[in-house]
C-alpha positions in Angstrom: -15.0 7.9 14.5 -15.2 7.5 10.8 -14.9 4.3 9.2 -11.4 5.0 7.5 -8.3 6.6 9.8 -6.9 7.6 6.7 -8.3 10.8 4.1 -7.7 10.2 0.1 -5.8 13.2 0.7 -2.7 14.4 3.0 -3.8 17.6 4.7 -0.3 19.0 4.3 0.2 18.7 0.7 -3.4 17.8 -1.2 -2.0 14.3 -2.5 -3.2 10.7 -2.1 -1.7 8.7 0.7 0.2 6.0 -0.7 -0.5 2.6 0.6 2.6 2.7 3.2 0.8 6.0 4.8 -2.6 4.4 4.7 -1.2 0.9 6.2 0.3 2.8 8.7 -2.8 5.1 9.5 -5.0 1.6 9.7 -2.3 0.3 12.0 -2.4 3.6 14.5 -6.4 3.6 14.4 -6.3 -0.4 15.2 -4.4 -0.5 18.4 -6.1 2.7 19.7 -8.2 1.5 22.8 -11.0 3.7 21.4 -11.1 1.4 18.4 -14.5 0.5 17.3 -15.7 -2.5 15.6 -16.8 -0.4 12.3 -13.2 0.4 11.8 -12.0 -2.9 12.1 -14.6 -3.8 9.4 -13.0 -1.0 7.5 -9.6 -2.2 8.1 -10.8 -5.5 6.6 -12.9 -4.4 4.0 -9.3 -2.1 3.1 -7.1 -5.0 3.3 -9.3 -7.1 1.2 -9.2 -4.2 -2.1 -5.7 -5.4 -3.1 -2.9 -7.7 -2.4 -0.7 -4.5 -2.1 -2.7 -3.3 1.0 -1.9 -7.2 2.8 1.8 -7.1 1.6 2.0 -3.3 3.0 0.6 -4.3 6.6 3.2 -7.4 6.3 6.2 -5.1 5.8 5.2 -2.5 8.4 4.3 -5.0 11.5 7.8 -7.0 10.1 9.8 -3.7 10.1 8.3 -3.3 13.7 9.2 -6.4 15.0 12.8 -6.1 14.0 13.2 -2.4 15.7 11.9 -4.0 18.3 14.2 -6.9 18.9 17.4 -4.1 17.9 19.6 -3.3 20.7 21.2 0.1 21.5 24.3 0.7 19.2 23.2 -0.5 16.2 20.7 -3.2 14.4 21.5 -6.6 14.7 19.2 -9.1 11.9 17.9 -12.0 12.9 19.8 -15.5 11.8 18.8 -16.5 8.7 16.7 -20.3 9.6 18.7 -22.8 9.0 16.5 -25.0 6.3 17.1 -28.1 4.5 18.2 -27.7 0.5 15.5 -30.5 -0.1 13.0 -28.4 2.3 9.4 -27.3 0.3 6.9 -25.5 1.1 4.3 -28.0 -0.1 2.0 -30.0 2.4 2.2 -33.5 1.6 -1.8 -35.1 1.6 -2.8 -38.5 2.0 -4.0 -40.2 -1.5 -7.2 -40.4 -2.3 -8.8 -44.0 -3.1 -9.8 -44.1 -6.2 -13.9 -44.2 -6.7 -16.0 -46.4 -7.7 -17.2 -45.7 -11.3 -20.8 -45.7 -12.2 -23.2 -45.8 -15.3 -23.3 -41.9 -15.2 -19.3 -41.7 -15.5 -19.4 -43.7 -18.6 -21.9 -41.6 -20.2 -19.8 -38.3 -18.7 -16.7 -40.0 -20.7 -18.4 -40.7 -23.9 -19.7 -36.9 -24.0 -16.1 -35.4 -23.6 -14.7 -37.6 -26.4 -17.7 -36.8 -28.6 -17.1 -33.0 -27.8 -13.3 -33.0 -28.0 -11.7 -30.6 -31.1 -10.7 -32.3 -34.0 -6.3 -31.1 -34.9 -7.0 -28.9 -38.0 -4.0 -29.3 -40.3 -3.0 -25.4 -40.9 0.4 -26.0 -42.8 -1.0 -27.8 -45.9 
């Protein structure tokens, strides 16, 4: 099996697959049990030419999941999570103790003030 599941072109019509076809092509090829491990090299290599191709994959295994979890009669969303108004996304870390300075870092500061750009007054 080639390395790509997907062609440049669509047979049908002689166009390029847009992302969406070729996410979905990668997807197919991947959870064939014939899959080999140059195509999941391929898949990786693909994923890793643009942030498109990762956000793509995302949308399709998302859309997926939520026909999955639909019942018969219509869709029905998930709840949105309930999260905190003071909730981030940011990991706290624990501080770092400060280090010990040595002759070197005095020498390291006294170079960046020497090299630092004198204000040029442009108005007068």
């Amino acid at each position: 099996m080639p390395d790509r599941p997907q062609k440049r072109k669509s047979k049908s019509s002689g166009r390029s697959k847009s992302i969406s076809e070729q996410a979905a092509d990668w997807l197919v090829a991947l959870r064939a049990e014939d899959v080999t491990e140059e195509q999941k090299l391929g898949y990786v290599r693909w994923l890793k030419q643009s942030p498109k191709h990762i956000r793509e994959v995302l949308e399709l295994v998302t859309l997926e999941q939520l026909l999955k979890d639909t019942r018969v009669g219509g869709i029905e969303l998930p709840p949105e999570p309930d999260i905190p108004a003071d909730a981030t996304n940011v990991v706290a870390l624990p501080p770092v103790p400060p280090r010990e300075e040595d002759e070197d870092d005095e020498e390291d500061d006294a170079a960046a003030d020497h090299c630092k750009t004198p204000m040029i007054d442009t108005k007068g």
